[in-house]
N, C-alpha and C positions, 0 to 999 in steps of 0.2 A: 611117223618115225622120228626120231629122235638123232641128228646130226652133229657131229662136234661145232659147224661154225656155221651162218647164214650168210649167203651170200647177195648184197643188197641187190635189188633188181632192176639194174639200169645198165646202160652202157658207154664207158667211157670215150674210147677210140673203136675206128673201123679201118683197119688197115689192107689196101690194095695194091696188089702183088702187080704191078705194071710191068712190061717188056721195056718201056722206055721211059723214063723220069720225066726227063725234056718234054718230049711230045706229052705225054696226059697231061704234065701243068699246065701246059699252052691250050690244051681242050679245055679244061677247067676255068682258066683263065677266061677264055672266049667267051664263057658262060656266064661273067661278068663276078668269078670268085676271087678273094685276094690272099693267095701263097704265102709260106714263109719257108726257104728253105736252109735245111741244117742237115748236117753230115749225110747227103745222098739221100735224103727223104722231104718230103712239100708236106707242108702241116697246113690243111685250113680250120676254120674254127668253125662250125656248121650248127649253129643252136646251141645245145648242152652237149653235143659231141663234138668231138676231132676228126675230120678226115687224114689219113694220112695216105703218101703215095709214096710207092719204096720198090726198091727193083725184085719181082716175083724169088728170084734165086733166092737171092737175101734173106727172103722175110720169111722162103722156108726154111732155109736153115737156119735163121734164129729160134722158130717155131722147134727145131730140132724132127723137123720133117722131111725125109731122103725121097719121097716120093715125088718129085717135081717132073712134069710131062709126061707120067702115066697114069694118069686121073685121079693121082690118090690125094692131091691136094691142090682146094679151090681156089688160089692165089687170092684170098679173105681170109685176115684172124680181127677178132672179137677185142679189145683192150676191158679190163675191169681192173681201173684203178683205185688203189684203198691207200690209206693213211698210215701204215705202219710195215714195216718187213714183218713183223709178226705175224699181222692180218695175211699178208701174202702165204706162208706157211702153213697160217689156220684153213686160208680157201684151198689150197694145193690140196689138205691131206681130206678137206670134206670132197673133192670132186674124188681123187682118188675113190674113198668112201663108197661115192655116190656108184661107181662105175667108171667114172672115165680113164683116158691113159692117159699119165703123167710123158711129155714129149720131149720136157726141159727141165728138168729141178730147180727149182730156185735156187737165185745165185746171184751177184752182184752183176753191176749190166756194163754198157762199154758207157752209155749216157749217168754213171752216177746212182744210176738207183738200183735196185732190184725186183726181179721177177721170176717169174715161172713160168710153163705153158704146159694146158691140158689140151684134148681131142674129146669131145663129149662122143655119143654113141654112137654117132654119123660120121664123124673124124672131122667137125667143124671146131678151129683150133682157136683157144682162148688163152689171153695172155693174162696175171693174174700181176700186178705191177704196182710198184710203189716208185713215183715217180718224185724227189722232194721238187722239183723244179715246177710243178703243176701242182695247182690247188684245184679247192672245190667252193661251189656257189653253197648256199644253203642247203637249197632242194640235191643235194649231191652230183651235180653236173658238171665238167670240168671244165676248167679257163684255162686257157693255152696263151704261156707266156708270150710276149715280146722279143722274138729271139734275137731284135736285131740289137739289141741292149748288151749283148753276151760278148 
């Protein structure tokens, strides 16, 4: 089949919907990881991904998802960051496309940049994001700034 846009195959962020901010950094922590936190979320840098940790409510309704605490949604979304708002509108309209539901329209964000969010066929939620503030390594992997610079 024949798609309007290809969506490379990696993944940027994995963001986890926590009950408590404080407490999971402090497990993480323990675990001998090192945080950076910025506006209500702990960003660790984990290989060529991002962990992020953000308060479950939050991260569903950014997701643009009302279902929180009746199983409709896994407090995990997916990040695929690209390089362009364009790209972000190109992968929205091919998942649309593909099947999935669009949960958030692309739109400019509260961080600067813009993004979207789809639900693939299971209702596991991807965010489709153009971040300028985050690059990329060669192999396409993301580098997560120095946010204490900011």
């Amino acid at each position: 089949m024949n798609y309007p846009s290809a969506m490379e195959q990696r993944v940027s962020l994995i963001t986890l919907g926590v009950a408590d901010v404080a407490r999971a950094r402090a497990f993480y922590e323990r675990l001998g990881w090192q945080g950076q936190e910025v506006e209500q979320t702990v960003f660790f840098q984990a290989g060529g991904v991002v962990l992020v940790l953000w308060g479950r409510d939050k991260l569903a309704l950014d997701c643009g998802i009302r279902e929180v605490g009746t199983g409709g949604f896994s407090g995990v979304a997916l990040a695929h960051n690209v390089r362009s708002e364009a790209e972000v509108d190109d992968l929205i309209a091919a998942a649309l496309h593909a099947g999935a539901t669009v949960t958030r329209s692309a739109a400019r964000t509260f961080y600067g940049g813009y993004a979207g969010v789809f639900t693939d066929l299971d209702g596991h939620a991807w965010e489709i994001a153009h971040n300028p503030g985050f690059s990329f390594a060669e192999d396409g992997s993301i580098i997560l700034p120095d946010f204490s610079n900011g």
